[in-house]
N, C-alpha and C positions, 0 to 999 in steps of 0.2 A: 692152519696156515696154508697158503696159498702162492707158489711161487711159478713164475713165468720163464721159460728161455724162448730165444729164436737163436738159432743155428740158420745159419745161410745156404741154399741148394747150393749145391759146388758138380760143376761140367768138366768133366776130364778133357784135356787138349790131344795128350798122345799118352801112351804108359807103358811101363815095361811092369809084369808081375814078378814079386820076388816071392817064391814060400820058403817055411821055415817051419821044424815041428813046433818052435817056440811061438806061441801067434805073437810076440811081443815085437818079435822078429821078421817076422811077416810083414809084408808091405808092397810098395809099389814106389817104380820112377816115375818122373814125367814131369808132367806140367797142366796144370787149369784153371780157373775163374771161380770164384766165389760171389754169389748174384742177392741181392736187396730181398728178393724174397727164396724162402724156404721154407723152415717146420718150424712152430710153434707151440712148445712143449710144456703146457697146465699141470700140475702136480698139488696133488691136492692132500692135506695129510691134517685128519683127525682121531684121536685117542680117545678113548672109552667103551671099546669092545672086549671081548673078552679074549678075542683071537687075533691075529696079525692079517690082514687080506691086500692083497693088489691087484689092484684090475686095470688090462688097458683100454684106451678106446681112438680106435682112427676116426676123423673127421667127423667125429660125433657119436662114431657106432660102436658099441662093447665088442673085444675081439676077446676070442679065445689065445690061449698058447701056441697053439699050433701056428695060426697067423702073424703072430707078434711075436716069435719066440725069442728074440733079442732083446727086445726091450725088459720082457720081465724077467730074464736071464740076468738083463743087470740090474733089475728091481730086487730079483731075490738077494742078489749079492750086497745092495747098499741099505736096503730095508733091516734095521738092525733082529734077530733074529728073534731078541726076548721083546720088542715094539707090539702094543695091543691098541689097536686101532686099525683103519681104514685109510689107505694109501691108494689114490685113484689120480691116471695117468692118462690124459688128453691130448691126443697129439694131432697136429693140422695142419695137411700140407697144403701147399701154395699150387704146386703140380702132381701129377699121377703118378702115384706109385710102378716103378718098374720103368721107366722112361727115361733115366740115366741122370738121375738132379739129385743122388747122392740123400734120397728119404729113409732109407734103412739108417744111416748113419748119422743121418741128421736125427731120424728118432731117439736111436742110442745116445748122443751125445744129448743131446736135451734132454732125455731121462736121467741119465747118471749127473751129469750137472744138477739140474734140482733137484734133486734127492740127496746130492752132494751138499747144497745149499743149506736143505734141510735139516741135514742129521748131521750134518759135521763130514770137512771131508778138503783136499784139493781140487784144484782145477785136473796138474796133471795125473792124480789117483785117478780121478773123474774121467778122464779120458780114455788113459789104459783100458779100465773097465769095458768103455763101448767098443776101442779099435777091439780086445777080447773076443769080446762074443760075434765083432761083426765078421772076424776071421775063422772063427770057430765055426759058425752057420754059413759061412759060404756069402755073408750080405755085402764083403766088398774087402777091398786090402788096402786103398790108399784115402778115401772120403775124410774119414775121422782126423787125421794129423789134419791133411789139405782144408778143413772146414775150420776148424783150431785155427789156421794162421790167417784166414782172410785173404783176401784182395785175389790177386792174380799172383799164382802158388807154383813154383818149383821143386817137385821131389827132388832132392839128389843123393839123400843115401835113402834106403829102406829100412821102415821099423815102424813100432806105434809111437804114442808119445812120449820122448824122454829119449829116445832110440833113433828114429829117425831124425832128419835133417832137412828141414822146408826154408826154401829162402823166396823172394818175393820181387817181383819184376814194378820197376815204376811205372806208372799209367797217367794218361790224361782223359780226360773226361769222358770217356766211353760208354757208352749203352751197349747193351746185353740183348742182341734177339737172339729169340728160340724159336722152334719151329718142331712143336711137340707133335710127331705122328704113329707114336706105338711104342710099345714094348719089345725090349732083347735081354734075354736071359744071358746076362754074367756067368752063370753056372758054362751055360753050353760053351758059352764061346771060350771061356778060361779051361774047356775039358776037351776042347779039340785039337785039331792038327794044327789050327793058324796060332796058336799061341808060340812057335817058335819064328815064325814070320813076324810076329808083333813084337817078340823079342829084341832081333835085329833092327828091326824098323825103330821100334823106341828106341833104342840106346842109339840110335844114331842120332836122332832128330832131336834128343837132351844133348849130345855132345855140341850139337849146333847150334842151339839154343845159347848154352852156357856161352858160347864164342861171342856170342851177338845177340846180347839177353834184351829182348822188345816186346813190347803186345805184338807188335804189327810182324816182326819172324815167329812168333809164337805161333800166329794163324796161318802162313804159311807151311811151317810143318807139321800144323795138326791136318792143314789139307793134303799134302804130301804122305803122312802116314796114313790117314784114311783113306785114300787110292790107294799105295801100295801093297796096305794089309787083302785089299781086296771087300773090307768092311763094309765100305761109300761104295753102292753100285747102284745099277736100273734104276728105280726111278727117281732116286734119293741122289744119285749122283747128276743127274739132269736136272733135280730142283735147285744143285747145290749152285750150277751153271746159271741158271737164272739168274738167281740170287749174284752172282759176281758181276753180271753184270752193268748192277745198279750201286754198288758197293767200294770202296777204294780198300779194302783187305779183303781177303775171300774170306768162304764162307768155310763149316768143316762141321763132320759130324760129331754129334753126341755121343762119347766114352759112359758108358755105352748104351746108348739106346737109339730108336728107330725116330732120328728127328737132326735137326739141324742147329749150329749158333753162329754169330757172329757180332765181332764189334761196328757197331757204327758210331758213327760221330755225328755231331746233333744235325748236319745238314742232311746226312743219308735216311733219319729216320721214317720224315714220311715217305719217302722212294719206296722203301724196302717193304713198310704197311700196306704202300698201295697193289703193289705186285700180287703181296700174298693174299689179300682180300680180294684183288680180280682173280686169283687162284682156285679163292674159295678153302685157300689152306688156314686151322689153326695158329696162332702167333702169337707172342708177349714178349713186350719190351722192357726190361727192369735194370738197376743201374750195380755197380760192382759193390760188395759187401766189404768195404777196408780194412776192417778191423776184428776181431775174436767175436763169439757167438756175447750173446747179451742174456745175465740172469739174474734175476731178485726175485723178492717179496712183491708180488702182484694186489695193489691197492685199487684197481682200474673196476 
């Protein structure tokens, strides 16, 4: 058998981190975008060995555990224990790992969904399982619900699935640019000082939000928290200036990584292409993911 998911990259707006010993309980506030591309998660399951084995592999390459350690954390958990075959796990992102497009999570949830598909299982079991491990490894606290619910995503209480509370802002026809320039470790920045700066800053900019729930104040306060945390600086804060000033909503950094997004609407597009190509900076433009991740039986 041969089952497919795609889980959608999902860009954090602003967030507040909540922990908990419980990882069920664990989570995050905020708000973000769920985008047309992201991970695509091949699960491949054949019987007639004599031992049970799962292997992963990122965008074509066999990983070990150490590299993956989430995904086959939740392979080992859905992979039934007495199952004698071969269980091999494909995943393939759209963007780079470590670059803030929610691929740790998106892996997990595509593996526990088809695996879920395959051996029997719920959506929301299937989820618990990735928000799990991706809390447990340190791969993220709010991705897994926020990817679950689609479109442009509201945290307002914290938890994983079944526990949290994602509500969903209405949209019009918006395109999604990115402006992928590097990697930022989640780790550090959730282990440092400015996480009580990010504190107050999120819960204010959700309390705003909820007032005057819009795309278009959404990207205002995720530009306002990203100045104020101090996040958005030097040169990324000057690209982001650029950037506005070809655009009718600003722009605002990547939660969290070393890059930029913002909505445009279908006349701002070539504006915003042509900038970054005279820039010479990478870019993609892809459109909002509305609806929950996608998974079957892959006949293709």
């Amino acid at each position: 058998m041969l089952v497919r998911t795609f889980v959608p990259a999902h860009i954090t707006a602003f967030f507040v981190p909540m922990f908990h010993d419980d990882p069920l309980k664990a989570g995050s506030l905020g708000a973000g975008v769920n985008l047309d591309k992201g991970v695509n998660v091949f699960a491949s399951i054949e019987t007639g060995t004599l031992e049970r084995h799962v292997h992963v592999a990122f965008n074509g390459e066999p990983v070990g555990k150490k590299r993956a350690v989430i995904s086959y954390s939740v392979a080992d958990e859905l992979v039934p224990e007495d199952f004698h075959g071969e269980v091999e796990i494909w995943q393939y992102f759209d963007f780079p790992n470590g670059y803030g497009f929610g691929n740790s999570a998106g892996g997990a949830l595509g593996t526990a969904l088809a695996l879920s598909y395959a051996f029997g299982g719920t959506w929301l079991k299937a989820a618990q399982i990735a928000h799990k491990y991706e809390v447990l490894n340190r791969g993220g606290l709010g991705d897994v619900i926020a990817q679950l619910a689609g479109g442009i995503e509201v945290r307002v209480k914290a938890g994983g699935p079944g526990i949290g509370v994602v509500d969903n802002l209405f949209f019009e026809d918006y395109r999604v640019l990115v402006v992928p320039l590097g990697r930022l470790s989640t780790r550090e920045v959730l282990d440092g000082d400015v996480v009580k700066v990010i504190e107050r800053e999120g819960n204010e900019a959700l309390e705003k939000l909820l007032r005057e729930p819009s795309p278009e104040r959404m990207m205002v306060l995720a530009r306002e928290f990203a100045e104020k945390t101090g996040l958005l600086n030097g040169e990324l804060l000057e690209l982001a200036g650029e950037l506005d000033r070809v655009l009718r909503n600003p722009s605002s950094m990547i939660m969290l990584g070393r890059g930029l997004f913002a909505l445009l609407r279908k006349e701002e597009v070539e504006g915003a292409k042509n900038l970054l190509a005279d820039l010479g900076l990478p870019y993609d433009v892809t459109g909002i993911h509305g609806g929950r991740p996608v998974v079957g039986r892959w006949v293709g």
